[in-house]
C-alpha positions in Angstrom: 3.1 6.7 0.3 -0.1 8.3 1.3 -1.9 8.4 4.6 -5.3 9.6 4.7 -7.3 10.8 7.5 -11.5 11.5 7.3 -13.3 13.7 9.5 -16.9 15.1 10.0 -19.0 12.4 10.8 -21.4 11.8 13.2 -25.3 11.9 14.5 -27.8 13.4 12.6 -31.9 13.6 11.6 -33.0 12.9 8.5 -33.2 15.8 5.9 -30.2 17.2 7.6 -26.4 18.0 6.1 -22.9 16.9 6.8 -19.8 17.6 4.9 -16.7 15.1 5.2 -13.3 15.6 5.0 -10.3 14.2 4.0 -6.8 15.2 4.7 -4.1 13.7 3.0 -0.5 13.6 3.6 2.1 12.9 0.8 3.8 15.1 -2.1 2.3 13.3 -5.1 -1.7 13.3 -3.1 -2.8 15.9 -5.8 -1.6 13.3 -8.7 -4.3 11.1 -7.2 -7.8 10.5 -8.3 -10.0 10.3 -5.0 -13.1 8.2 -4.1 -15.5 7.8 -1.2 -17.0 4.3 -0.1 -19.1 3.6 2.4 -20.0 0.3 4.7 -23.7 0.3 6.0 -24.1 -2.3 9.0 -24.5 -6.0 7.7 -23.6 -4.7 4.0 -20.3 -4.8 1.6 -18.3 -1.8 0.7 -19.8 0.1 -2.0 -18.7 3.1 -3.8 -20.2 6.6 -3.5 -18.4 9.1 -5.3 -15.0 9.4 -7.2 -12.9 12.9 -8.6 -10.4 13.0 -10.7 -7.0 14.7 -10.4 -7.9 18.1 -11.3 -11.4 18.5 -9.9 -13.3 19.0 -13.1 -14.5 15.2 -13.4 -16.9 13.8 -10.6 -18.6 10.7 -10.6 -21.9 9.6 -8.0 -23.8 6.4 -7.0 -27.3 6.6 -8.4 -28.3 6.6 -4.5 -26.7 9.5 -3.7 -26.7 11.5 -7.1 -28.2 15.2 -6.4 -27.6 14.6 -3.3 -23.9 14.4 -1.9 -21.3 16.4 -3.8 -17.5 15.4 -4.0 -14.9 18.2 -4.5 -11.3 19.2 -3.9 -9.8 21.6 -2.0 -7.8 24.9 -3.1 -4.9 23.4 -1.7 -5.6 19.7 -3.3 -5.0 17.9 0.0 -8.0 17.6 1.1 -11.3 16.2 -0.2 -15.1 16.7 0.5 -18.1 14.8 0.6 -20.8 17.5 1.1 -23.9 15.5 1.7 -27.8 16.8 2.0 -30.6 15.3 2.5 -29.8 12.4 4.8 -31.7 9.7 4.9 -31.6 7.1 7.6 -30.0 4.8 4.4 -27.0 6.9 4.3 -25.8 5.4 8.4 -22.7 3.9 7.5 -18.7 4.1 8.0 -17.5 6.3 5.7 -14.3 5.5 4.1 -12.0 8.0 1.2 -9.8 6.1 -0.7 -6.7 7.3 -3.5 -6.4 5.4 -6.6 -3.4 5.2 -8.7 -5.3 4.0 -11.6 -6.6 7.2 -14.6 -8.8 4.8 -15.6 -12.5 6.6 -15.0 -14.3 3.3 -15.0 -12.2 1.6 -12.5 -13.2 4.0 -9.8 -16.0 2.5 -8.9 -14.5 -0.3 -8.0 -12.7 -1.0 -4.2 -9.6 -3.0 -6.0 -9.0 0.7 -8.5 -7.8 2.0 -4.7 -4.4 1.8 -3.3 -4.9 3.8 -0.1 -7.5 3.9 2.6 -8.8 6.0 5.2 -10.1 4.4 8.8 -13.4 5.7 8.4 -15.5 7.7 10.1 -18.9 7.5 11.0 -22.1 9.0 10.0 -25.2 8.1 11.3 -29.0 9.1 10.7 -32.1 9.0 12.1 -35.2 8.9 10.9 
């Protein structure tokens, strides 16, 4: 079992940086690829960025490409979404998720992920 919890959100301008986090609990978390979704107000889920087990393989959005960077900690229990830029387009729930699936393709994908976070909130103004 793994239980994830995200931090870092909250209000910012636009142009500004934030960097989530994501703490995971669990022996096998490092075994995991990783993804963060987000929820905008009125809108579906939709995926931002994925990482695979080791670090060395990270996938983005279009919308967020060169923008927000996914990464893992040294101590692979944690994960990061380091995001510039903000634009008011970005307000949304953030959510990190673990997948049990290798396959690459699947992560964009909500159903590829077997464990969620609550969310946290980021917010920007224009």
């Amino acid at each position: 079992q793994v239980q994830l919890v995200e931090s870092g959100g909250g209000l910012v301008q636009a142009g500004d940086s934030l960097r989530l986090s994501c703490a995971a609990s669990g022996r096998t978390f490092s075994t995991y690829p990783m993804g963060w979704f987000r929820q905008g107000p009125g809108k579906d889920r939709e995926f931002v960025a994925s990482i695979n087990r080791s670090g060395a393989n990270t996938y983005y959005a279009d919308s967020v490409k060169g923008r927000f960077t996914i990464s893992r900690g040294s101590a692979k229990n944690t994960v990061y979404l380091q995001m510039n830029s903000l634009k008011p387009e970005d307000t949304a729930v953030y959510y990190c998720a673990a997948s049990k699936s290798y396959d690459s393709g699947s992560w964009y994908f909500r159903n590829a992920y077997d464990y969620w976070g609550q969310g946290t909130q980021v917010t920007v103004s224009s």
